[in-house]
C-alpha positions as MATLAB code, in Angstrom:
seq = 'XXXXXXXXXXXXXXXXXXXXXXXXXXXXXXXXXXXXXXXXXXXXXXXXXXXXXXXXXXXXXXXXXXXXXXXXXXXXXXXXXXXXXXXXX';
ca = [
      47.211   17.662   11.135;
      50.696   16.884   10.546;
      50.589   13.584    8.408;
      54.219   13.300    7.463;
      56.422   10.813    9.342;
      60.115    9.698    8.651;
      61.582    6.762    9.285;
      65.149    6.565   11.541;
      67.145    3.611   12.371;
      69.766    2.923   14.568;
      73.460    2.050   13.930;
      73.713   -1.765   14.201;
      77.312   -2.821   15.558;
      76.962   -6.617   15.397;
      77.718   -8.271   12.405;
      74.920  -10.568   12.937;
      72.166   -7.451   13.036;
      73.393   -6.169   10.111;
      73.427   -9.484    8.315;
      69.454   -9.718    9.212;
      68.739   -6.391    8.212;
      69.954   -6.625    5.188;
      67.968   -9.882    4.509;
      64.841   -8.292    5.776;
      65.208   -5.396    3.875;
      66.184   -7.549    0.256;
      62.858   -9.420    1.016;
      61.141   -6.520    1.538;
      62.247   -5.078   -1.710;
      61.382   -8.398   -3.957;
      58.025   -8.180   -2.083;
      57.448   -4.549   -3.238;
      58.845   -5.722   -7.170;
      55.458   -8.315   -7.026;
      53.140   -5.840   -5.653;
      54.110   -3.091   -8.156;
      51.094   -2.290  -10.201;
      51.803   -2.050  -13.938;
      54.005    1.068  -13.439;
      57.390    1.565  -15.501;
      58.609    5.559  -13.697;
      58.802    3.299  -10.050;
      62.353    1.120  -10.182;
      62.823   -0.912   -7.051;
      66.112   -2.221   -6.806;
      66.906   -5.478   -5.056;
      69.869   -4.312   -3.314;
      68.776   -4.101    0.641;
      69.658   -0.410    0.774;
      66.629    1.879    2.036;
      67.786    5.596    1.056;
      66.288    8.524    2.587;
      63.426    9.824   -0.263;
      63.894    7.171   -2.430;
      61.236    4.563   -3.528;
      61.593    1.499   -1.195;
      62.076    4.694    1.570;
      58.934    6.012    0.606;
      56.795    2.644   -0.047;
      57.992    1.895    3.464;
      56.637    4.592    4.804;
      53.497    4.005    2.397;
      53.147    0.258    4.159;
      53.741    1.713    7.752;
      51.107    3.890    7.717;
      48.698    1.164    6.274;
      49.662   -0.818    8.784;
      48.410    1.749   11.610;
      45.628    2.937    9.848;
      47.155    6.264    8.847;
      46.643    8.369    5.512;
      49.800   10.602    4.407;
      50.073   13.990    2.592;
      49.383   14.216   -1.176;
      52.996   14.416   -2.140;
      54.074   11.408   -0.203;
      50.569    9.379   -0.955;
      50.726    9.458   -5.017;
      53.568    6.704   -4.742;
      51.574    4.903   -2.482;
      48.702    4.427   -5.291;
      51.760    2.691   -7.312;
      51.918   -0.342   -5.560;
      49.280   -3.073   -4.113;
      48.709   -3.206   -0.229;
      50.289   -5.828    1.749;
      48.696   -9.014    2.134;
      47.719   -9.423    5.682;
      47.729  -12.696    5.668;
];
């Protein structure tokens, strides 16, 4: 099986939308800086940009598939080892 997924958004028009996103996504990324396990090669930068193949991109994709219970391929998966799971709670 297929275990690869990407992740596509859609262009946000309103000012407001983008405002949220980028607030979400800055969260997000100081989340990810607490959850890093003792790991200097993985930089996160706080700086609510998500670029395709890059680390936050790929521990995204890392947390979606926790999140439904799905494993990826090996070459996707190593980064996911880097960082601690999401807290549920």
């Amino acid at each position: 099986p297929n275990n690869e997924f990407g992740i596509s958004l859609s262009r946000m028009t309103e000012p407001a939308d983008k405002e949220a996103w980028v607030k979400a996504i800055l969260q997000y990324q100081e989340s990810l800086k607490s959850r890093l396990k003792k790991e200097p090669s993985i930089k996160i930068d706080v700086d609510g940009v998500i670029n395709y193949g890059k680390n936050t991109y790929n521990l995204l994709k890392c947390d979606v598939a926790a999140q439904l219970g799905k494993t990826l391929s090996k070459e996707t998966s190593e980064i996911c080892d880097k960082v601690k799971p999401i807290d549920p709670s």
